[in-house]
Backbone bond lengths (Angstrom), bond angles and torsions (degrees), N, CA, C in turn:
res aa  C-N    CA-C-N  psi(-1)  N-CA   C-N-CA  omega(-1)  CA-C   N-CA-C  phi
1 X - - - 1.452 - - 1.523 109.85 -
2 X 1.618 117.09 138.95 1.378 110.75 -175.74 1.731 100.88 -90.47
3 X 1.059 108.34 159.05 1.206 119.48 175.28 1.674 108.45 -147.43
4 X 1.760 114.16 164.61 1.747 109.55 -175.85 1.493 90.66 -130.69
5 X 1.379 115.17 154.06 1.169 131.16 166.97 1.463 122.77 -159.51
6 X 1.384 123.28 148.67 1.271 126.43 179.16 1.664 112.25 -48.51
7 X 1.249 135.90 128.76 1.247 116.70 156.80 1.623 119.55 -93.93
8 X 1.094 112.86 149.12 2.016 145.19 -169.71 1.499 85.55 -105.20
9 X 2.294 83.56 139.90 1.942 83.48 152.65 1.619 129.87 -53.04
10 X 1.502 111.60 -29.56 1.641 110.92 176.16 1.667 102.79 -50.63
11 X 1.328 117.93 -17.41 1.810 110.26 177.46 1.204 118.75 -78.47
12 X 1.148 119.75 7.53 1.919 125.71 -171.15 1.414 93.04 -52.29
13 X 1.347 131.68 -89.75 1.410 146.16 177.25 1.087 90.92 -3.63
14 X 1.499 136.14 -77.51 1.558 130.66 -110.91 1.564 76.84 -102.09
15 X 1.911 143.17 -48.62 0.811 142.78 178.47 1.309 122.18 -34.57
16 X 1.660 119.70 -70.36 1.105 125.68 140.09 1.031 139.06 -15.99
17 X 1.803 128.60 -44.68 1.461 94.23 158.21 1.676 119.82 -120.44
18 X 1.173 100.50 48.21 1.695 128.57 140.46 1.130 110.34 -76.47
19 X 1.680 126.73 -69.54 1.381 115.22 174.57 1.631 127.72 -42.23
20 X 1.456 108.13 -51.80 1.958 103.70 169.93 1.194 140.29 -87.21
21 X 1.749 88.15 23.23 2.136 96.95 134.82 1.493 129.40 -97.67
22 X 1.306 93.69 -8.55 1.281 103.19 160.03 1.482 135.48 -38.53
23 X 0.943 148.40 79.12 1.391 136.97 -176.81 1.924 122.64 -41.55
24 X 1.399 110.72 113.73 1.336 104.06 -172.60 1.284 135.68 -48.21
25 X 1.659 118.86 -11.61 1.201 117.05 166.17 1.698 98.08 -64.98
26 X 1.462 132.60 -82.06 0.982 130.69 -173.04 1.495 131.23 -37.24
27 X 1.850 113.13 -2.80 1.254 117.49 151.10 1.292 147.27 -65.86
28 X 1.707 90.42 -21.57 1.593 92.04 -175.23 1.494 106.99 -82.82
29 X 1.538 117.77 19.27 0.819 116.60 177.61 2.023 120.68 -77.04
30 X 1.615 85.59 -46.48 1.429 93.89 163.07 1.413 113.33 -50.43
31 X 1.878 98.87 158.75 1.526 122.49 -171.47 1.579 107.99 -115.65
32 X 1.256 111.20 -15.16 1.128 140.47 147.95 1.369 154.99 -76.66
33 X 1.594 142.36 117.23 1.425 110.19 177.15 1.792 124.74 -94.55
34 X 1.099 99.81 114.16 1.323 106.43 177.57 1.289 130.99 -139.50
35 X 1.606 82.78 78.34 1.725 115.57 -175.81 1.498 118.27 -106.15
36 X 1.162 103.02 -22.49 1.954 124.41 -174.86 1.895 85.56 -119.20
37 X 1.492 95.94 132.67 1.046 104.94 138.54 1.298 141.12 -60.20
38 X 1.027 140.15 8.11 1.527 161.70 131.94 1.492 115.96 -39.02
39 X 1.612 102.25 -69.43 1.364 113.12 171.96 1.097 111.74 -59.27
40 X 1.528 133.29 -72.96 1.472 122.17 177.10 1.014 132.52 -71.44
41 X 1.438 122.97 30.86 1.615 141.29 157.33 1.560 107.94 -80.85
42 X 1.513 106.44 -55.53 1.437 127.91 157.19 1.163 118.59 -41.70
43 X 1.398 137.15 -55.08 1.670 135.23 -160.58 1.847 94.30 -73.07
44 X 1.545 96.44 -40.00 1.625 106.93 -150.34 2.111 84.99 -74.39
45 X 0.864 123.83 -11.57 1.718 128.13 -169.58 1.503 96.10 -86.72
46 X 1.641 115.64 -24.71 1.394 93.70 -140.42 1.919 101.47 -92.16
47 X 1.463 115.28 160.99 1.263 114.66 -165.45 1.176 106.68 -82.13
48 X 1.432 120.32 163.15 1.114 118.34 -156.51 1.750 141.54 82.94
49 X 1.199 95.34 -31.97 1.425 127.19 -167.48 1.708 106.57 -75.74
50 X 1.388 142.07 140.44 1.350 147.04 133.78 1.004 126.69 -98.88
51 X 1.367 142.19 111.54 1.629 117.73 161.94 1.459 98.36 -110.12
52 X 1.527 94.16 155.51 1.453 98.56 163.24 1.767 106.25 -145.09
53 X 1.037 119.29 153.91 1.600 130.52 -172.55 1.310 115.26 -127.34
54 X 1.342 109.33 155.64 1.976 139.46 -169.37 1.403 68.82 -86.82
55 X 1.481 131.77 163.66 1.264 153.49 99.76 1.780 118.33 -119.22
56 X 1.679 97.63 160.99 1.130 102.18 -174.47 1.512 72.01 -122.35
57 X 1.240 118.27 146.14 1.671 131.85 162.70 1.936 93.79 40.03
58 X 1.270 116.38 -117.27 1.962 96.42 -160.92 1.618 77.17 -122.88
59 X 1.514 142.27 33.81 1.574 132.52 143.33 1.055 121.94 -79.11
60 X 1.365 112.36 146.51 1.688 98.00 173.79 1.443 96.49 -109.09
61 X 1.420 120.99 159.85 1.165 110.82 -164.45 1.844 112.76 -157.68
62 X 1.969 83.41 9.00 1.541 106.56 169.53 1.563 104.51 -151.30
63 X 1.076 115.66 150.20 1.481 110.83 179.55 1.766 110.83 -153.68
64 X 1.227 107.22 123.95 1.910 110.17 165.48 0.955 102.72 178.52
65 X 1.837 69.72 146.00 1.562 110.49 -146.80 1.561 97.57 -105.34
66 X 1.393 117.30 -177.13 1.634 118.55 -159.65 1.045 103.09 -150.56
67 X 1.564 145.63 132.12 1.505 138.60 174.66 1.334 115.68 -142.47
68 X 1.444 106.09 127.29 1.574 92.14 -157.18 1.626 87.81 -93.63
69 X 1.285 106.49 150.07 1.612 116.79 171.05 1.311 118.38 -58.09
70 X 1.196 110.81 -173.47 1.867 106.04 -178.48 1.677 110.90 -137.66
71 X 1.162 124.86 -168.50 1.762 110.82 178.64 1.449 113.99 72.33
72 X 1.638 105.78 -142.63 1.144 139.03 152.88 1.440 113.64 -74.32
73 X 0.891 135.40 12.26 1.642 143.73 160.11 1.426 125.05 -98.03
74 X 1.598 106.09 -17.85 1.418 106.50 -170.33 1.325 114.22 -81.01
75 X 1.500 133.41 62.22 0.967 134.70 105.48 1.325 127.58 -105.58
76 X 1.276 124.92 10.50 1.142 112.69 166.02 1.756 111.58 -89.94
77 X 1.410 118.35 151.82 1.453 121.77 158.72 1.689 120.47 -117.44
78 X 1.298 100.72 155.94 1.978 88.24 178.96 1.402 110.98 -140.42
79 X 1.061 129.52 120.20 1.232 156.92 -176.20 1.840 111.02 -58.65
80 X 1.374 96.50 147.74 1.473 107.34 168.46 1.143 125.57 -142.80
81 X 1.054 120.77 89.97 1.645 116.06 -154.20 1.826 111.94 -109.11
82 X 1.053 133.00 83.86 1.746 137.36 132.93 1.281 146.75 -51.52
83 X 1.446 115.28 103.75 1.645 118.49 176.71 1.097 109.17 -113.43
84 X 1.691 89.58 143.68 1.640 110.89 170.68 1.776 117.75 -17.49
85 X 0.894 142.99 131.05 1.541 125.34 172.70 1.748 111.58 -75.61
86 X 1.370 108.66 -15.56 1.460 114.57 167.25 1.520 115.65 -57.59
87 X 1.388 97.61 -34.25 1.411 108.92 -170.72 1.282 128.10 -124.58
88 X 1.592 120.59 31.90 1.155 122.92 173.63 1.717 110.08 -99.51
89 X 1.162 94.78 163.59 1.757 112.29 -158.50 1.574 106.77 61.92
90 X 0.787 128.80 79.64 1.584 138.38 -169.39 1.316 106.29 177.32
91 X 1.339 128.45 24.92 1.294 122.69 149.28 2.061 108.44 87.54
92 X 1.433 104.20 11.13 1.716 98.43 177.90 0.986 112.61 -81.54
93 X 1.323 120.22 -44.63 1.356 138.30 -179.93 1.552 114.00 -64.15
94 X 0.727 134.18 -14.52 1.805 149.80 162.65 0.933 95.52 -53.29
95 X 1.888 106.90 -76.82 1.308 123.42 -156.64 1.883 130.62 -76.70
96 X 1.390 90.10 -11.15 1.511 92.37 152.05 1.428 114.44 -113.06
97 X 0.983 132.48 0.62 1.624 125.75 166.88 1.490 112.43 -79.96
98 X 1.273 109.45 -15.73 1.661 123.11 170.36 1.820 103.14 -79.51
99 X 1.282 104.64 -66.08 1.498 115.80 168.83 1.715 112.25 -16.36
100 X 1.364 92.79 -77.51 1.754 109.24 -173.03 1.138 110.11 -80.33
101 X 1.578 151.76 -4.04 1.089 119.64 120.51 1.351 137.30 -71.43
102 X 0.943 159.00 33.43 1.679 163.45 -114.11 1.411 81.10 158.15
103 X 1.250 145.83 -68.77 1.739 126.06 167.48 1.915 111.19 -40.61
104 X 1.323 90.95 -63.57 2.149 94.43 -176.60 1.563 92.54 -43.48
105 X 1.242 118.31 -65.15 1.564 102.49 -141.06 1.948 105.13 -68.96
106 X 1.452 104.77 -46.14 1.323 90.77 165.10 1.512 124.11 -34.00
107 X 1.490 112.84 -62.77 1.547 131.89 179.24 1.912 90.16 -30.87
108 X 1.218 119.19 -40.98 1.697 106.71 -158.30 1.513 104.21 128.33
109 X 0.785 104.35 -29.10 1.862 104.19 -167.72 1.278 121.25 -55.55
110 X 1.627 111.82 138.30 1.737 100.30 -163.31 1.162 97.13 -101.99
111 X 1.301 120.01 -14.80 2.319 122.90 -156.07 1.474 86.45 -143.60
112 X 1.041 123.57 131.07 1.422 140.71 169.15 2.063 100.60 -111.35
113 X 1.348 111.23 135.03 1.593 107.76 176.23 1.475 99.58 -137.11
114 X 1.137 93.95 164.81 1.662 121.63 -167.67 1.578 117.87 -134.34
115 X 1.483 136.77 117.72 1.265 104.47 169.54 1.738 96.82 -118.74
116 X 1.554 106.07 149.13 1.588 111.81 -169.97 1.753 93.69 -129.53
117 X 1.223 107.50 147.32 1.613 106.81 172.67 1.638 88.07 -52.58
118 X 1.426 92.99 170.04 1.466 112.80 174.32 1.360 114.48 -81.93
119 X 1.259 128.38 -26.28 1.348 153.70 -154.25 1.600 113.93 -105.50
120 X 1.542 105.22 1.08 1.786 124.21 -170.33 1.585 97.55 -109.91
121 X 0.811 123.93 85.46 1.640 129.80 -158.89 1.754 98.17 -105.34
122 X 1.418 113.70 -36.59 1.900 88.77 162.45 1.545 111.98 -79.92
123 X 1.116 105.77 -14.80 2.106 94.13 173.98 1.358 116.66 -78.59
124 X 1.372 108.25 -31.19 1.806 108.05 168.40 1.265 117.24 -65.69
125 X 1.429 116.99 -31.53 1.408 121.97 179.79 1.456 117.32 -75.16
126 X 1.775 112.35 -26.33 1.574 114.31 171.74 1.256 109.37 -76.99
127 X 1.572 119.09 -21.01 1.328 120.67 -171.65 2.000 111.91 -78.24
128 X 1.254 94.35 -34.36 1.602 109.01 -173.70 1.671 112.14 -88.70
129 X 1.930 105.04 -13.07 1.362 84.21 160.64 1.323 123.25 -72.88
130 X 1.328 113.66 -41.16 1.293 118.87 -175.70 1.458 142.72 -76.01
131 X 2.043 98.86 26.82 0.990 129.98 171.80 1.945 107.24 81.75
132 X 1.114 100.56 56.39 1.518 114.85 -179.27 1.960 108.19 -121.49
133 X 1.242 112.45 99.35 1.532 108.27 179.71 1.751 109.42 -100.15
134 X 1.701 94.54 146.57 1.513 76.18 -170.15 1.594 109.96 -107.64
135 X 1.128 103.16 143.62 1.284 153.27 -147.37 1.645 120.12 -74.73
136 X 1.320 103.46 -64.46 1.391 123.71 164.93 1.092 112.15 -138.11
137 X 2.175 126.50 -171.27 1.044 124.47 -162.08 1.504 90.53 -146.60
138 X 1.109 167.46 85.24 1.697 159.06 -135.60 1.336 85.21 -125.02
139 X 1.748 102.93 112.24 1.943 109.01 177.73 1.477 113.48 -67.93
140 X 0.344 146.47 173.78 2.068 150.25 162.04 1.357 89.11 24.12
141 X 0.959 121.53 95.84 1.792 117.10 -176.25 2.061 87.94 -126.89
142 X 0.826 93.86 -40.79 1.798 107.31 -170.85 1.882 110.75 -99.16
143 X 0.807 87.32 137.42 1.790 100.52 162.83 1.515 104.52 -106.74
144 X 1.728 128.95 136.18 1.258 126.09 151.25 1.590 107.48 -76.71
145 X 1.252 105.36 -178.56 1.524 120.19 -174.63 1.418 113.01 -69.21
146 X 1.074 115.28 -22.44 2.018 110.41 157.75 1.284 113.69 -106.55
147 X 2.069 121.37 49.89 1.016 83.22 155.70 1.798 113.02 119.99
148 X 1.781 93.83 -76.95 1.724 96.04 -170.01 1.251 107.13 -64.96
149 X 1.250 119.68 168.50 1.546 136.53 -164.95 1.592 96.84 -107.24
150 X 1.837 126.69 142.30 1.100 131.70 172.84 1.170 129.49 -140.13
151 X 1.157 118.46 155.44 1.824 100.82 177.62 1.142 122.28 -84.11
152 X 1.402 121.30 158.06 1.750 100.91 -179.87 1.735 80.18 -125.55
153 X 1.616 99.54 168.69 1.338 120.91 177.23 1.552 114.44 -110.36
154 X 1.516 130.82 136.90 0.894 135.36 -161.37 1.835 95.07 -115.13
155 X 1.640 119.99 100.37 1.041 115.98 150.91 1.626 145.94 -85.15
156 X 1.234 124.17 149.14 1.628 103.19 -167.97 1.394 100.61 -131.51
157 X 1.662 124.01 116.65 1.538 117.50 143.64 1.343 148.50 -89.32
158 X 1.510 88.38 97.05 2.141 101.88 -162.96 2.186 96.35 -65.77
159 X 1.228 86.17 126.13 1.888 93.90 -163.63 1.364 87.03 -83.89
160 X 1.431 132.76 -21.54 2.269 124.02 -178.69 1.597 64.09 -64.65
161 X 1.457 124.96 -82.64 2.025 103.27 -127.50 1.272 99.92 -61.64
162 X 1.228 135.54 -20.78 1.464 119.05 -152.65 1.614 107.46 -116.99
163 X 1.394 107.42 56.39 1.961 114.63 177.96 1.290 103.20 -65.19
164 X 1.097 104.25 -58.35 1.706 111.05 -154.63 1.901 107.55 -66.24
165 X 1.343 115.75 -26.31 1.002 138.57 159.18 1.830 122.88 -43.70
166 X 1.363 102.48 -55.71 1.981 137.05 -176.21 1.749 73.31 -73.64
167 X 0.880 127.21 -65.31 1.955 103.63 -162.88 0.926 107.03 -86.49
168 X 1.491 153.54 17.76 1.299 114.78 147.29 1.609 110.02 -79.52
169 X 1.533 121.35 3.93 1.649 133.21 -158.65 1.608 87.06 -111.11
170 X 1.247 139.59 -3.27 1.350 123.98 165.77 1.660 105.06 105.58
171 X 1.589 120.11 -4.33 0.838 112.94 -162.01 2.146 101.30 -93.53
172 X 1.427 94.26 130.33 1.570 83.95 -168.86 1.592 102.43 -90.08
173 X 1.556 96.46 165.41 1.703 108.63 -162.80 1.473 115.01 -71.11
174 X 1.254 108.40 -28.79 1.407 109.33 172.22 2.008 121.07 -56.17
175 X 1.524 115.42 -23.64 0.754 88.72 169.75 1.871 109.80 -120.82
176 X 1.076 112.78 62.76 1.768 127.72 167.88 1.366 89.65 -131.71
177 X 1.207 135.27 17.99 1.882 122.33 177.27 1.705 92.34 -108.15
């Protein structure tokens, strides 16, 4: 049975080796290193920061994380969302992209963002069901793991247009006003 929960620095371990099933191309995706439990003891400490994780029994086997901006940005937050490759298209990625928004907007957050390679066309599509339009286009913004240069896509979920959207996700109206 899947289940979601906040992850704690005590989750480094279990994070960690979520991350090294990861396939290393799909690492350079992270902005982060969280390969040592060390490091993701650290990310999971740091302020600002949410993660929350898919588990099936004590694996995690989906993970994204949430960071709220700072400045004149701090209402925006931006998402990072990774699944198991065992377990993608199987509904994890739904279920924490539902999660972490319904976390942001509580948090306060008015714009939730996303950036997905350009070239990830079922993650843009999980991202745009759930009322995510994209935003910008950043050319060679990314390197893959050998190297080539890629674009990534900048999606944005503005939480005023998208109310009616936030409640079917549990999120009540009183706090998107």
């Amino acid at each position: 049975m899947l289940t979601t929960r906040r992850l704690e620095p005590a989750d480094a371990d279990t994070l960690a080796d979520f991350v090294a099933r990861i396939p290393p191309h799909d690492r350079t995706f992270f902005k982060a290193d969280l390969a040592s439990p060390a490091s993701a003891g650290g990310l999971l400490s740091e302020p600002g920061l949410s993660a929350i994780a898919a588990l099936e029994q004590d694996t995690i086997v989906g993970f994204v994380g949430s960071h709220r901006l700072a400045g004149w940005s701090d209402h925006v937050v931006e998402l990072r969302l990774v699944v198991d490759p065992e377990r993608r298209r199987q509904g994890v990625g739904t279920l924490l992209t539902r999660e972490a928004l319904r976390a942001a907007v509580v948090a306060g957050a008015r714009k939730i963002v996303v950036e997905a390679a350009a070239q990830e066309e079922p993650t843009i599509a999980l991202f745009e069901a759930h009322g995510f339009e994209p935003e910008a286009l950043l050319r060679n913004q990314a390197r893959d793991a050998d190297g080539r240069f890629c674009d990534l896509i900048v999606l944005a979920h503005h939480v005023d247009d998208n109310l009616e959207a936030l409640a079917t996700i549990g999120v009540p109206d009183a706090l998107t006003r």
